[in-house]
C-alpha positions in Angstrom: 75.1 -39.3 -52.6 74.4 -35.9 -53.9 71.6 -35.0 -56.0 71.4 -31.1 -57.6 68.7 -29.5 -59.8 68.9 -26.5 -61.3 66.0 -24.8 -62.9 63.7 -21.2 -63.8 61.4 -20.0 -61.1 59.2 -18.6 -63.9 58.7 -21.9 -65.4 58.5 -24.2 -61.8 56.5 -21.6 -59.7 53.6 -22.6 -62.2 54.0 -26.6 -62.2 51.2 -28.6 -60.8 51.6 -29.1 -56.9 49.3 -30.1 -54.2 46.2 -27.7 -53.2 47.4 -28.3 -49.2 51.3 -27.4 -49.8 50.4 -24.2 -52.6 48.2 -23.0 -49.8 51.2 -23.1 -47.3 53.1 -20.6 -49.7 53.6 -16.9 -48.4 52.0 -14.3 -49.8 54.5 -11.3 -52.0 58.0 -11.6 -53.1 58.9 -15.0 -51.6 55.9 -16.9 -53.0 57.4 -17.3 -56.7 60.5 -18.8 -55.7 58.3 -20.7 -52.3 56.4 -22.5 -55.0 59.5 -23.2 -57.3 61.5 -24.4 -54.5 59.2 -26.6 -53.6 58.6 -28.3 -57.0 62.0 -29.0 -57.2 61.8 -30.9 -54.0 58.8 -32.8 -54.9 60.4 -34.1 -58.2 63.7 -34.9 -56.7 62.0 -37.4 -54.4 59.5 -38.5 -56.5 57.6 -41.4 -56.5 57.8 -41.0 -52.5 55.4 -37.9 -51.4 57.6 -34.7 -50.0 57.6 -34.8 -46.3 56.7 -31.5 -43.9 59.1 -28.7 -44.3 60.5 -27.9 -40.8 62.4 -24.6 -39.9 65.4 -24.8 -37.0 65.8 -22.3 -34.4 67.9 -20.1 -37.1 66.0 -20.7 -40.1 67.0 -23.5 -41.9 64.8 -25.3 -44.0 64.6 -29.3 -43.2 62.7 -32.4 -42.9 62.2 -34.0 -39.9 64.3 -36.0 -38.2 62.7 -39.2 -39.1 64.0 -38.1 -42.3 67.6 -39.5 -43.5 67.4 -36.4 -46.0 69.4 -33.0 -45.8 68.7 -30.0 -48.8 69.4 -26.7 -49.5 68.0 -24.3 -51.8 69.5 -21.4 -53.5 68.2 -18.1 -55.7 69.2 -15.8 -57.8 67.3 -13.5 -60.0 65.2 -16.3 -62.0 67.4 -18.9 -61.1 67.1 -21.4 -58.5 69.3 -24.3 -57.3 68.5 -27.2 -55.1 70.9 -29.8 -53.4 69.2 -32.6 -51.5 71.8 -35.1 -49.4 71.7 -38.4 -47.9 75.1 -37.7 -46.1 74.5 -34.8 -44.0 73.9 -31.1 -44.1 74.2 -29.3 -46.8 74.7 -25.5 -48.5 73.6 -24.0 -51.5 74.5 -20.9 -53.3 73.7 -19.7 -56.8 74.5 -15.5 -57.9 74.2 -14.4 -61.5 77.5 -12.7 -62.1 77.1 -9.3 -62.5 78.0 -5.9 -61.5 77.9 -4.3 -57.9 79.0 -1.2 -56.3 82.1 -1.3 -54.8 82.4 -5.0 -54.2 86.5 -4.2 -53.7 85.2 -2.3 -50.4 83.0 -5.2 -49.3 85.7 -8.1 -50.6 88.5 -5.9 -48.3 85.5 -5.9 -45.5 84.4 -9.5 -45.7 86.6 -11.4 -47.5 90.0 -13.3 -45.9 93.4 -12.5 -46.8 93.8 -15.3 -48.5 90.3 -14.9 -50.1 91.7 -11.5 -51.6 94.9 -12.8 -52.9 93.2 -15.0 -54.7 91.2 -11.9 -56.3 94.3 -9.9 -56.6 95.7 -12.9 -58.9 93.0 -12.5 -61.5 93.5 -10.0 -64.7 91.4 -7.4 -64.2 88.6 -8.3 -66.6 88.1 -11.9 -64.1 88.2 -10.1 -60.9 84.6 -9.6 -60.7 83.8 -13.3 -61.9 86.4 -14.0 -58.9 84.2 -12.0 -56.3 80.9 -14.0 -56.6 83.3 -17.0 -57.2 84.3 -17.4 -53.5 81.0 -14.6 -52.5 79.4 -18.3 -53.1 81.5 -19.9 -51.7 81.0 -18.6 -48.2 77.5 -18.7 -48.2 77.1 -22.2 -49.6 79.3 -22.7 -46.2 77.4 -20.4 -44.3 74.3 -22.0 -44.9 75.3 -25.6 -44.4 75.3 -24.8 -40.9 72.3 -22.6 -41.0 74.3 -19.1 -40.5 73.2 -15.4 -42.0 74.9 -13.5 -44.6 76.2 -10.7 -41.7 78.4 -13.9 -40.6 80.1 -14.0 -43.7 83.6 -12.4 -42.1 83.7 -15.3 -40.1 84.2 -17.9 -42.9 87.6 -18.0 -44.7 86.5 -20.3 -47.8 90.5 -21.2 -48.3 90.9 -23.0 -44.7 88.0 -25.2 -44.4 88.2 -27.6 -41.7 85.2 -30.0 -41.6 83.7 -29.2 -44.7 84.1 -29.7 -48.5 83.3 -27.3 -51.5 82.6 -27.7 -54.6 82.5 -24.5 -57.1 81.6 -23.7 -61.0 80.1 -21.2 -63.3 77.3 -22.1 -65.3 77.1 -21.0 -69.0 79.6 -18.3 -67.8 76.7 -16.0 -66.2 75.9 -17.8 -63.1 78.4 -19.3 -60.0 77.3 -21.9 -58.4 78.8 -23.5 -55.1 78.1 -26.4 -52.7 79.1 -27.2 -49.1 78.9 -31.1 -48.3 80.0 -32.9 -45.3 81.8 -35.6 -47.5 84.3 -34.8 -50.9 82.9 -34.7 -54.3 83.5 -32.9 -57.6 81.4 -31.2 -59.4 82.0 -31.4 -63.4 80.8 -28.5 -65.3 80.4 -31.2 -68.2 77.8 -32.5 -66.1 75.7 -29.1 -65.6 76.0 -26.6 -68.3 73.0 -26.3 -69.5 70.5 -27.6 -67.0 69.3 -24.2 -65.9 66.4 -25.0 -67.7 62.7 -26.5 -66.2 64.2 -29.8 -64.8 67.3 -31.8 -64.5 69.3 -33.4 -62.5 72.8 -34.5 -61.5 74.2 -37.2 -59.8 77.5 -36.5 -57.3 79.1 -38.9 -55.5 
């Protein structure tokens, strides 16, 4: 089972949390989206109390062990996603469509072939929606395995292996993508709209 909240870090970063767990937040930039993240954690396991936060050798965010539970968190701008698991390890990524410098270069530098026909197959106007389409892609794979954004030549989103994703926009200004170990599908029906202070959708 799959479980995925979406919400506004301006809105979660201020929601009540325990004194010990704000104090463990980091001080500057990360602390807004620190805080939010973990307010959507704590409500997506609600009533059971959020265990300890443990970082792997390369990063990752995770519970311990002892803890049948696998999450991700993503953020963009204001926006934050969160997918918490009970099949295995998971990836997250969420980018507000928009504008960026010479993304053809960095698609010809990063993305696959196939990646690029898929690009090339867009009118125009959609190529740039296509970009962060399959941008999110490969780092919702990525970080389901706890690898860095400089990796991101190494994954070719249209030959996965071991791995399923599941991709959509969001109120057509935000793409949204999730690596599971296990098939799903993620219905836009389902999500549009919940980029608001809490909601929550059930996969399976």
């Amino acid at each position: 089972m799959y479980q995925v909240a979406l919400g506004k870090i301006s809105d979660l970063q201020q929601q009540p949390l325990s004194p010990g767990l704000r104090q463990l937040a980091p001080t500057g930039p990360r602390r807004a989206a620190w805080l939010a993240g973990r307010v959507l954690l704590s409500r997506m396991l609600f009533p059971l109390p959020l265990p300890e936060v443990i970082y792997s050798d390369n990063g990752k965010p995770a519970f311990h062990a002892s803890v049948p539970l696998w999450f991700n968190l993503s953020h963009s701008g204001n926006n934050i996603a969160l997918i918490v698991s009970d099949e295995g390890e998971v990836g997250c990524d969420i980018e507000i469509i928009r504008p960026r410098e010479n993304w053809p270069r960095l698609a010809d530098a990063v993305f696959s072939a196939g990646e690029r026909q898929l690009i090339a197959a867009e009118p125009e106007p959609l190529q740039l929606a296509a970009f962060w389409r399959i941008w999110t892609c490969k780092e919702a794979i990525l970080k389901q395995s706890g690898g860095h954004v400089w990796q991101m030549a190494q994954i070719d989103s249209t030959a996965l292996a071991h791995s399923f994703v599941s991709q959509t926009f969001i109120a057509g200004s935000l793409s949204l993508a999730l690596c599971t170990p296990t098939p799903y599908l993620l219905n836009i029906n389902d999500i549009s709209g919940q980029h608001s202070l809490w909601d929550l959708v059930e996969l399976r």
